[in-house]
C-alpha positions in Angstrom: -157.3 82.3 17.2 -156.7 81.6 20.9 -157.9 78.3 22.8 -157.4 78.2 26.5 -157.0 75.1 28.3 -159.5 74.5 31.2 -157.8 73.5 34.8 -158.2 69.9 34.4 -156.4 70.2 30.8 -154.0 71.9 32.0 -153.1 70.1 35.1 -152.9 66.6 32.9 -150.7 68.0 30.3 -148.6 70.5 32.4 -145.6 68.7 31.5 -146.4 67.4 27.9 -144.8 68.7 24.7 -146.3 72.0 22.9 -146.5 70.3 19.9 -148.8 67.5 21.7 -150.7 70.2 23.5 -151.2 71.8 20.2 -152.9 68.8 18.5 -154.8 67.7 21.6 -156.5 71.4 21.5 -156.9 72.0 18.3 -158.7 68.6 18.0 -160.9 69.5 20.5 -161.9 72.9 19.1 -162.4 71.2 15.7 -166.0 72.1 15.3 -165.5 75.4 16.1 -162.6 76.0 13.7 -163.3 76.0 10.1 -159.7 75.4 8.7 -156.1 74.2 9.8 -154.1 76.1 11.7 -150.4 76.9 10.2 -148.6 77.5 12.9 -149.1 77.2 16.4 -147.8 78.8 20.1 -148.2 77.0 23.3 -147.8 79.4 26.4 -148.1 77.8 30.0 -148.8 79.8 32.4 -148.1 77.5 35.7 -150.4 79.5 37.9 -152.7 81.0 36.1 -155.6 80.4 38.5 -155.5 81.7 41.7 -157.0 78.0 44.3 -157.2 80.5 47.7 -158.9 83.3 46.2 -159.4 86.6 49.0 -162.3 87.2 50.2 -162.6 90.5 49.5 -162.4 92.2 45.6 -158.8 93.9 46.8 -156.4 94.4 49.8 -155.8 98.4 50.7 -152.7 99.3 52.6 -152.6 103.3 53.4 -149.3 105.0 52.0 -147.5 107.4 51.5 -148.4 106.5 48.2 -151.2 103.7 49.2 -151.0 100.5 48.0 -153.6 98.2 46.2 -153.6 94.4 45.6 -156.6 93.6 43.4 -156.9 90.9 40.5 -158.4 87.9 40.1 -157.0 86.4 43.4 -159.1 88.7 44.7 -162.6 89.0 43.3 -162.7 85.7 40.9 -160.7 83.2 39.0 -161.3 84.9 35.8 -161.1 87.7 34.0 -164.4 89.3 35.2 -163.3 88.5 38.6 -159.7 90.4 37.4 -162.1 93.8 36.2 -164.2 93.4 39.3 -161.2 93.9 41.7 -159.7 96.4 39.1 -162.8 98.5 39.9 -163.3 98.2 42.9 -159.6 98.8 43.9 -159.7 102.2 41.7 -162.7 103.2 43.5 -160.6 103.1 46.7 -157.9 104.6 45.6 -160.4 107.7 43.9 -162.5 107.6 47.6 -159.2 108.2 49.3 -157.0 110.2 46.7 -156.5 114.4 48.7 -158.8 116.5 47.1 -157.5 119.7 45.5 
């Protein structure tokens, strides 16, 4: 199973233990998890929200070879923001690919 850590979560225990980070979130998810977890892994991911998101889904800088910025900097904090961007920076790059 995976829990991820909302913002605030994160931000509080950003420095805390894994094994504390571990209990706290498992302890939350209690109702949703029906038995004990054996072993845990506690990733930390220090910026794993962008807090000056673009305002557009992705930046496009013309090459040779063109170059696309796109994630979820760019079209949303999250990972529909991520596939957003992802699209929409593909699109570009198919709009101004040569044709053959």
């Amino acid at each position: 199973m995976t829990i991820h850590a909302g913002p605030e979560f994160s931000r509080e225990h950003a420095r805390s233990d894994d094994a504390t980070v571990a209990r706290l979130l498992l302890e939350e998810a209690k109702d949703y998890v029906g038995t004990g977890a054996k072993a845990t892994a506690v990733y930390h991911w220090e910026y794993s929200q962008p807090t000056n998101p673009h305002d557009e889904p992705f930046v496009y800088v013309e090459g040779p070879p063109p170059l696309v910025f796109c994630g979820d900097a760019y079209a949303g904090p999250k990972v529909e923001g991520a596939v957003t961007s992802g699209l929409a920076a593909a699109g570009k790059l198919l709009e101004s690919a040569p044709r053959p």
